[in-house]
C-alpha positions in Angstrom: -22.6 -13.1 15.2 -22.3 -11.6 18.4 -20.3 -8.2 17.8 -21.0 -5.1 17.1 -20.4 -3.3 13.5 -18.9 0.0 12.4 -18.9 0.6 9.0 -17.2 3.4 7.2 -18.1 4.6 3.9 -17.4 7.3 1.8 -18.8 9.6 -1.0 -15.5 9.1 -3.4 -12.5 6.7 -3.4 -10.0 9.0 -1.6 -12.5 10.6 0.9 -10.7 8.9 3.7 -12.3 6.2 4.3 -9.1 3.3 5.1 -7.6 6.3 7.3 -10.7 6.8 9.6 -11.3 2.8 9.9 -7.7 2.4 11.0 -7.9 5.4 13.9 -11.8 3.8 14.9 -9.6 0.3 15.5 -7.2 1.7 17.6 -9.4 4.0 19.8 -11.9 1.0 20.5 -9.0 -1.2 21.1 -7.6 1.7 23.7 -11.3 1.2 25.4 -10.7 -2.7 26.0 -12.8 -3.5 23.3 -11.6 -6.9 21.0 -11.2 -5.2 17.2 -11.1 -6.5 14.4 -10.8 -4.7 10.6 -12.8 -5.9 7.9 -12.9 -5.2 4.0 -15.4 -7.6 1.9 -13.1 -6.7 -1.3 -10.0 -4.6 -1.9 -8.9 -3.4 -5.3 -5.1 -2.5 -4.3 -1.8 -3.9 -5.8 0.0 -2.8 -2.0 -0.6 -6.1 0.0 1.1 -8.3 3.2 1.4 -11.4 3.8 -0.3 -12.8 6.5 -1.2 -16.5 7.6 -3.2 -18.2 5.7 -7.0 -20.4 6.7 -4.8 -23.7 5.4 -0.9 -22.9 6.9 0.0 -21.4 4.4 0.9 -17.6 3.4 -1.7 -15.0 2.2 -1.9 -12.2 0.5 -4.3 -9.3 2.5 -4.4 -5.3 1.5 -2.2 -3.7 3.2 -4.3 -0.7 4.6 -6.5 -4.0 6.6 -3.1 -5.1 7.6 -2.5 -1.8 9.3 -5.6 -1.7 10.7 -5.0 -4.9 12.4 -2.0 -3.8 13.9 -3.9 -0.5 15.2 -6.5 -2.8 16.9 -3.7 -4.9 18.3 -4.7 -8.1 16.5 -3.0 -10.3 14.3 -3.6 -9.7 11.0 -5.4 -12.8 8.7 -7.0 -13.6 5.5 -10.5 -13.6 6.7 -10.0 -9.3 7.3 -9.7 -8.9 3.5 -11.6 -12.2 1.7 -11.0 -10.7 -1.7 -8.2 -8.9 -2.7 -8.2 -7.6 -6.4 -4.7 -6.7 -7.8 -5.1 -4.8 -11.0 -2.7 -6.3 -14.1 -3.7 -3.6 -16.6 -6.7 -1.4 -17.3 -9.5 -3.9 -18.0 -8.0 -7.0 -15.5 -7.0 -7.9 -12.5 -5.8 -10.7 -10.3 -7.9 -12.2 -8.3 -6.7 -13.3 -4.3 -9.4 -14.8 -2.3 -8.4 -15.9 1.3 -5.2 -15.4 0.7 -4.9 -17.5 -2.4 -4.5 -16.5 -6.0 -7.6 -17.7 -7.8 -7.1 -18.0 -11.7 -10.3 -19.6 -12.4 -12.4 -15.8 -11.4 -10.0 -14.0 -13.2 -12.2 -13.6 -17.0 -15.5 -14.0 -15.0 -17.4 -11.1 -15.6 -18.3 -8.5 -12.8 -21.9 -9.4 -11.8 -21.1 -12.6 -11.8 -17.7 -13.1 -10.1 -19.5 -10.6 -7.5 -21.8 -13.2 -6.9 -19.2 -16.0 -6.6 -17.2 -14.0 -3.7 -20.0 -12.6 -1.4 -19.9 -16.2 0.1 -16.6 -16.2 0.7 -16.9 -12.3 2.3 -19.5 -13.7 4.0 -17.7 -16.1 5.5 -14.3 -13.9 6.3 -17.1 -11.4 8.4 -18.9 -13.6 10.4 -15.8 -15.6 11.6 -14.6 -11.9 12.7 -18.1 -11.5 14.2 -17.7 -14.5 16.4 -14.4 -14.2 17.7 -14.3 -10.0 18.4 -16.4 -7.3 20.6 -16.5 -5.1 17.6 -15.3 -5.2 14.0 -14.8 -2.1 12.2 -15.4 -2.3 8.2 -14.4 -0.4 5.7 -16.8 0.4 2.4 -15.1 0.6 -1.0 -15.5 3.6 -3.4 -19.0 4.7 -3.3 -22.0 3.0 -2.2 -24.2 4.7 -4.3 -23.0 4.1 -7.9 -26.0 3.1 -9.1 -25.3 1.4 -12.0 -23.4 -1.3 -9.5 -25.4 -1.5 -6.4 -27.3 -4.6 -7.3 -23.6 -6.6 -7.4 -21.9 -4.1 -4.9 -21.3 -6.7 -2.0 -18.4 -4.9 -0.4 -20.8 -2.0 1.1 -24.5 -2.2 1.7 -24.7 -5.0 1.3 -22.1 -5.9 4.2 -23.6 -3.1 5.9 -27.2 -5.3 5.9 -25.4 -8.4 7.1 -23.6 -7.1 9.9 -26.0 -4.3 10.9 -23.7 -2.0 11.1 -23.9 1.6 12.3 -22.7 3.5 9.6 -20.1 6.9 9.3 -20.8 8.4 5.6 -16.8 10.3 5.2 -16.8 13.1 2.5 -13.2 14.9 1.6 -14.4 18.8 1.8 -11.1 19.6 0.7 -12.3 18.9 -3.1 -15.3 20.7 -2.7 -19.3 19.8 -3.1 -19.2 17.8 0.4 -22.4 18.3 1.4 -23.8 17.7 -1.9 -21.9 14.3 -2.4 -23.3 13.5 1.4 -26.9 14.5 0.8 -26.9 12.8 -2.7 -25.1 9.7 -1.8 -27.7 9.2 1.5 -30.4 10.3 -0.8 -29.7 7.4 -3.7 -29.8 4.8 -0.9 -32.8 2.8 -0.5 -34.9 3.3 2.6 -33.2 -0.1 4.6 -30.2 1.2 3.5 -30.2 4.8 4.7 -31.6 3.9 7.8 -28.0 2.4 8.5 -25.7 5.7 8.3 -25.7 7.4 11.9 -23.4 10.3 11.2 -21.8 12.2 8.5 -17.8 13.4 8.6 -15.9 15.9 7.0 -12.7 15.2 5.9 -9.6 17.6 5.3 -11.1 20.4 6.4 -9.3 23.7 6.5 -9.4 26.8 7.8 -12.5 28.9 9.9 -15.1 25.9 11.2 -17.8 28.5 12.4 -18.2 29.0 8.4 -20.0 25.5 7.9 -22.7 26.7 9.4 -25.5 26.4 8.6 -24.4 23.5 6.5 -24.5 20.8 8.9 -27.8 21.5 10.3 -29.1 21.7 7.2 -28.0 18.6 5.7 -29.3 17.3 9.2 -32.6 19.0 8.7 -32.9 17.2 4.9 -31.6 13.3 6.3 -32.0 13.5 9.9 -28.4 12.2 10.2 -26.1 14.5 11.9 -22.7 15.6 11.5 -20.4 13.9 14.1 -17.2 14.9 13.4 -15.0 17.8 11.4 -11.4 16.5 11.0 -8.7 19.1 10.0 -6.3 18.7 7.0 -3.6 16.5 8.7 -0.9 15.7 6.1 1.7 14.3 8.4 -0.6 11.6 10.0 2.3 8.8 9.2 -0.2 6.4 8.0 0.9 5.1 4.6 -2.1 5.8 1.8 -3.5 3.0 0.4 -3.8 3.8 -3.6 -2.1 5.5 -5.6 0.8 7.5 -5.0 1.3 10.0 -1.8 0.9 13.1 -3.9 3.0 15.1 -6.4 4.4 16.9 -4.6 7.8 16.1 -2.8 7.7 15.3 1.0 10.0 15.5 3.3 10.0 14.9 7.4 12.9 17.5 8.0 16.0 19.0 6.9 19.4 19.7 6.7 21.6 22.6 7.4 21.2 25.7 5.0 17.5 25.2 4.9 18.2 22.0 2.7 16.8 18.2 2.8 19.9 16.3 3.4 18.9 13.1 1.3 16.7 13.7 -2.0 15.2 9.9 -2.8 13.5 9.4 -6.2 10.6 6.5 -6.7 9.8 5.4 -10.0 6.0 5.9 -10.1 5.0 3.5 -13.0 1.9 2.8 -14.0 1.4 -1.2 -12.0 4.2 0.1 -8.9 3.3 -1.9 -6.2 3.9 -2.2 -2.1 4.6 1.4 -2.5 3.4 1.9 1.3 6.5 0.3 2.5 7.9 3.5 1.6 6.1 5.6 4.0 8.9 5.5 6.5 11.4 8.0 4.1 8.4 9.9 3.9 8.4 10.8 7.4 12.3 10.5 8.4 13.9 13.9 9.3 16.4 14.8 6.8 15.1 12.7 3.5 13.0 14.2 0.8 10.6 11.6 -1.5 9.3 12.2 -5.1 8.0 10.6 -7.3 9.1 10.3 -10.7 7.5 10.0 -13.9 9.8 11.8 -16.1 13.7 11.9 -16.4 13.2 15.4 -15.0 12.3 14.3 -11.9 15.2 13.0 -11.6 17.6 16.0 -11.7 19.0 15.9 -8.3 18.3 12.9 -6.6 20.8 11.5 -4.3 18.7 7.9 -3.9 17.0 6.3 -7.1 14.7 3.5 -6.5 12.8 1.1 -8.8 10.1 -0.2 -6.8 7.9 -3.3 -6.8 5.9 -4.0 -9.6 2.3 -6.1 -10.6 3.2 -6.1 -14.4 7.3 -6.2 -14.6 7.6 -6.4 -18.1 4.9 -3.8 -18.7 6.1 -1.4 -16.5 9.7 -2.2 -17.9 8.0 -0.8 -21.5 7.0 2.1 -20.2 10.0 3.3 -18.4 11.2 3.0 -22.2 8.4 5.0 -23.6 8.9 8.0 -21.0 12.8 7.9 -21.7 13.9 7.5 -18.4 16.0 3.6 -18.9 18.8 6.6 -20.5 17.9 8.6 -17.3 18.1 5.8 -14.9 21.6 4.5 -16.5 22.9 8.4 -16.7 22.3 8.3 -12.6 24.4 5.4 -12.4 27.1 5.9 -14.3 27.4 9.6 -12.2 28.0 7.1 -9.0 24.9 7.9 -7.0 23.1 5.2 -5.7 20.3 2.3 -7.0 17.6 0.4 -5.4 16.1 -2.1 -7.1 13.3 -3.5 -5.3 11.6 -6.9 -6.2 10.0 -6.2 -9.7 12.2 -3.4 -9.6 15.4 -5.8 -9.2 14.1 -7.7 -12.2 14.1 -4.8 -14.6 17.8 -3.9 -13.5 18.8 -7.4 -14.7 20.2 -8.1 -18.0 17.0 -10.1 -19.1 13.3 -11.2 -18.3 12.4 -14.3 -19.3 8.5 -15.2 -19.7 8.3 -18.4 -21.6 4.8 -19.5 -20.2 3.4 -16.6 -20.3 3.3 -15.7 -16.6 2.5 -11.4 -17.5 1.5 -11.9 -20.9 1.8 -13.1 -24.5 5.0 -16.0 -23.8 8.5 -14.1 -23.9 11.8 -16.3 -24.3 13.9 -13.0 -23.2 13.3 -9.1 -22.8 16.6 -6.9 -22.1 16.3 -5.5 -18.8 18.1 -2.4 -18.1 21.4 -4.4 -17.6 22.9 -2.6 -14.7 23.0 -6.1 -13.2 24.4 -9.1 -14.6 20.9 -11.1 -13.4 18.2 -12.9 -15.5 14.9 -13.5 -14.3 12.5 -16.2 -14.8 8.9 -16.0 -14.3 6.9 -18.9 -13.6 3.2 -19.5 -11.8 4.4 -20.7 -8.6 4.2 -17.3 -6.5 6.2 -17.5 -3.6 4.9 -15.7 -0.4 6.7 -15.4 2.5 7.8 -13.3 5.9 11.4 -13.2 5.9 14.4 -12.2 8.1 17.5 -12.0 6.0 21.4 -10.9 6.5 23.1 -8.1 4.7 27.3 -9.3 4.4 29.9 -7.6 5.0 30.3 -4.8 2.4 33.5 -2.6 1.2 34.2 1.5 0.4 32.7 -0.1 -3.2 29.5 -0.2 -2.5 29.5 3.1 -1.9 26.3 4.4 0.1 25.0 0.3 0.9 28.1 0.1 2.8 26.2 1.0 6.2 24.0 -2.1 5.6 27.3 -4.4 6.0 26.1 -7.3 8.4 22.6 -5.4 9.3 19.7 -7.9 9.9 16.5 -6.9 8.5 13.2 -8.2 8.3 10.6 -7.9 5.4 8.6 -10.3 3.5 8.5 -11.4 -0.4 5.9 -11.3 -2.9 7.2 -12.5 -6.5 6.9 -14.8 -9.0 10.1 -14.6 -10.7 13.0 -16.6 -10.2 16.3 -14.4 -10.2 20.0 -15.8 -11.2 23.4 -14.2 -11.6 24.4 -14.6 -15.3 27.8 -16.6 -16.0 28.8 -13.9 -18.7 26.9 -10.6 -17.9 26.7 -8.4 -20.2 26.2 -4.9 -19.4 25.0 -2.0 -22.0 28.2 -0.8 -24.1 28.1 2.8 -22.4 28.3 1.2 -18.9 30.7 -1.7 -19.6 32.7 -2.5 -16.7 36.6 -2.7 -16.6 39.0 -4.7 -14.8 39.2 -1.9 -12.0 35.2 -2.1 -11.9 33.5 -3.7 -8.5 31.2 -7.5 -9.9 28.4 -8.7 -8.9 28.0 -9.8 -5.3 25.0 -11.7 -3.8 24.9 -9.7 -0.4 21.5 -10.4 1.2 20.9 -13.6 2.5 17.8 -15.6 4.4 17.9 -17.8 7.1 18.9 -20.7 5.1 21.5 -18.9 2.9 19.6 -18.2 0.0 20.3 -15.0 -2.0 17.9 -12.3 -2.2 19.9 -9.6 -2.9 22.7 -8.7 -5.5 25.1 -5.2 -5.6 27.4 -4.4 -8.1 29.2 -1.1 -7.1 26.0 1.5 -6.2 23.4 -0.7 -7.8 21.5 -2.8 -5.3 18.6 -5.1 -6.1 16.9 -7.4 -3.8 13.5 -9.2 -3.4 12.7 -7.8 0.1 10.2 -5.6 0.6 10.1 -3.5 3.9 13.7 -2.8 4.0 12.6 0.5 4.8 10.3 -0.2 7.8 13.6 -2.0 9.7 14.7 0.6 12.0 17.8 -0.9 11.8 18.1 -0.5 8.0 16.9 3.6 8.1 19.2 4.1 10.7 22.1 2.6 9.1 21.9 4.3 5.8 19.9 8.3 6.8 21.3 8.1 10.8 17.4 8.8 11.9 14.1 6.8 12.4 10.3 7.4 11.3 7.9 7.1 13.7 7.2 3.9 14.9 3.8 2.5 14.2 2.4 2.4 17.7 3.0 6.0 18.1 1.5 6.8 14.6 -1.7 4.7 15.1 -1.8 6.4 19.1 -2.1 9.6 17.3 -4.6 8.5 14.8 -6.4 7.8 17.5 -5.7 10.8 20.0 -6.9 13.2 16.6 -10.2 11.3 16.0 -10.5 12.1 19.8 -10.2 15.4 19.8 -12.6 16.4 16.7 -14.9 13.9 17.1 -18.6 15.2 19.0 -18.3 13.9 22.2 -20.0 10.6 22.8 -20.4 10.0 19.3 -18.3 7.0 18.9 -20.0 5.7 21.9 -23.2 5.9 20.6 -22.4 3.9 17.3 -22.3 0.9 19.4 -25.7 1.9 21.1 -24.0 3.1 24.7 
């Protein structure tokens, strides 16, 4: 291995770690350095696809498929090895080099850990070889305790590569320097000796008011503090679990002080790709929530159903919480539906599971029947980039009709198989009449096939990204997101600024 290695780890999940990782790529790679991003194991259900070790599609975490892009490097399997993609509370599927891996699904933790350090191994020391410097991001914490001896995604990649080490805390949540000191201080000796600097996250307001708390901590470890980054909400990096936050966003507004396009997610419990939203979280004149109740639905304009790991189970609970009556209520007012990949399966008419694909073996589940469609689930799971054609579309389609012969690009991740019904039937309060638009398949690949069906202002299709096309956002909201370089330029341009001088230079020994 002859590169260097910057690792960044962090107190808590959320402290910032994928965010920081992703600026540290691009300002290396804006020093001429050769960068490459590297996560031993990611437990995420937002992933890419990416080429494969055998010529064939992967599946990576999206946050290292950012990160790539930030370093200016295309993105592979070998910069996530193991990608985990929760199912439900107590499993998870299990990718490893870009391949689905059923036979480590029921192995327990210890012992699957064991079984995929060789292949983390592997993915890091290919990296090693080819790159100045690869930049790693740690997982969690890496001093749960009760984990450490199986915890291969942080120390003990930190051993293998020798990596100088950033611990990232989020003082926004309060207890940072405790969670630094404590987390350094449950490290063993070969361990510690690897962190080189400590980072506060999210910080806001008076910065002459952590003193003495840096030299103090400093005093106590001997690591110093090497960098205070403000609160910066509007980065336009897209998060990497979870939701955004409760709270709706919105990157501007309309006349009378008002956002000029309210859009609605459906946050269920197993939504997935949700960072190919990111781009209507930073337009001017769009507003996102998320919704979780029919409540938080009063108002929207846009209503989208987005990806899902678990369709059918995700179908259930949108029952559970009420909102299948609030989602048909929104159609049958005339405002607009976006069904996206699992999401377009749960518009359909039915679900069919009859091996057993998401769970005990279904012959059909009603979907929410806005489309006449039935889907079919079966093991093969298709992975692809894909550049597709809207058609041409009439007044009927109400707001889609802007997308009328737009090109977009994306990519698919499914394992359903989706198919107009002959005879759709529709629920009874939202039968259609003669006077009623039908179903139209409306987005096509290269080679014709359909991956997109609208009947009037309910629009489903299997192609993620639509979003991120500049040619889509500008078709239906009239304005554009940041692009990614300029976002990732900034990242970089902020770590910059509040960094300590020299410090990132000294991580690689300089």
């Amino acid at each position: 291995m002859s590169a260097k290695a910057i690792m960044v780890l962090g107190t808590t999940s959320g402290a910032g770690k994928s965010w920081l990782t992703t600026a540290l790529c691009r300002w290396y790679a804006r020093q001429g350095l050769k960068v490459a991003p590297f996560k031993a194991q990611n437990m995420s259900n937002n992933a890419r696809v990416v080429p494969g070790l055998k010529g064939q599609p992967g599946e990576i975490g999206s946050a290292q498929y950012f990160q790539a892009l930030a370093a200016g490097v295309a993105p592979d399997v070998r910069m996530n090895p193991v990608l985990l993609k929760p199912e439900h509370d107590t499993g998870s599927q299990v990718i490893v080099l870009g391949e689905v891996r059923n036979d480590l699904r029921d192995v327990p933790w210890r012992q699957r850990s064991e079984a995929l350090w060789p292949f983390a191994r592997q993915g890091l020391d290919a990296l090693m070889a080819e790159h100045d410097l690869v930049v790693i991001e740690g997982a969690g914490s890496p001093a749960e305790i009760n984990l450490h001896s199986s915890d291969y995604v942080n120390m003990r990649t930190a051993l293998h590569a020798q990596a100088a080490c950033l611990l990232v805390t989020d003082i926004d949540r309060g207890g940072a320097f405790a969670h630094l000191y404590g987390t350094h201080q449950l490290l063993p000796p070969a361990e510690r000796a690897l962190i080189q600097g400590f980072v506060l996250n999210r910080f806001r307001g008076d910065a002459s008011l952590l003193a003495p708390g840096p030299e103090q901590l400093q005093a106590l470890t001997g690591v110093p503090t090497v960098g205070v980054l403000p609160m910066w909400r509007g980065h336009g990096l897209p998060e990497e679990d979870g939701v955004f936050d409760d709270a709706p966003t919105g990157g501007g507004i309309g006349g009378a002080g008002q956002a000029l396009s309210r859009v609605a997610v459906i946050a269920y419990p197993r939504l997935s790709n949700l960072d190919e939203f990111q781009p209507l979280r930073s337009a001017p004149g769009v507003r996102l929530v998320w919704a979780r109740h029919p409540r938080d639905l009063d108002g929207a304009d846009w209503l989208i159903l987005p990806g899902s790991k678990h369709t059918r189970a995700d179908l259930a609970w949108l029952r559970s919480q009420g909102l299948d009556d609030a989602i048909l209520r929104h159609a049958q007012q005339g405002r607009a539906v976006l069904g996206v990949c699992g999401g377009l399966q749960m518009l359909g008419t039915w679900l069919c599971d009859p091996d057993g694909i998401e769970g005990a073996p279904e012959a059909r589940v009603p979907g929410l029947g806005l489309l006449p469609l039935q889907t079919t689930f079966d093991a093969h799971k298709l992975l692809r980039d894909t550049a597709a054609t809207f058609a041409p579309l009439g007044t009927e389609a109400g707001p889609w009709q802007p997308l009328g012969g737009v090109a977009a690009r994306g990519y698919e991740i499914h394992h359903g198989r989706t198919e107009p019904l002959s005879a759709p039937r529709l629920p009874s309060s939202s039968q259609p009449t003669s006077e009623e638009p039908r179903l139209r398949a409306i987005l096509h690949d290269a080679q014709g096939q359909a991956l997109g069906w609208q009947q009037g202002r309910v629009l489903g299709c299997y192609l993620h990204g639509l979003f991120e096309d500049p040619a889509v956002m500008q078709a239906l909201f009239g304005a554009q997101a940041p692009s990614l370089p300029r976002v990732m330029d900034g990242l970089a341009d902020f770590i910059d600024q509040h960094m300590q001088p020299g410090a990132l230079w000294r991580l690689l020994g300089r």
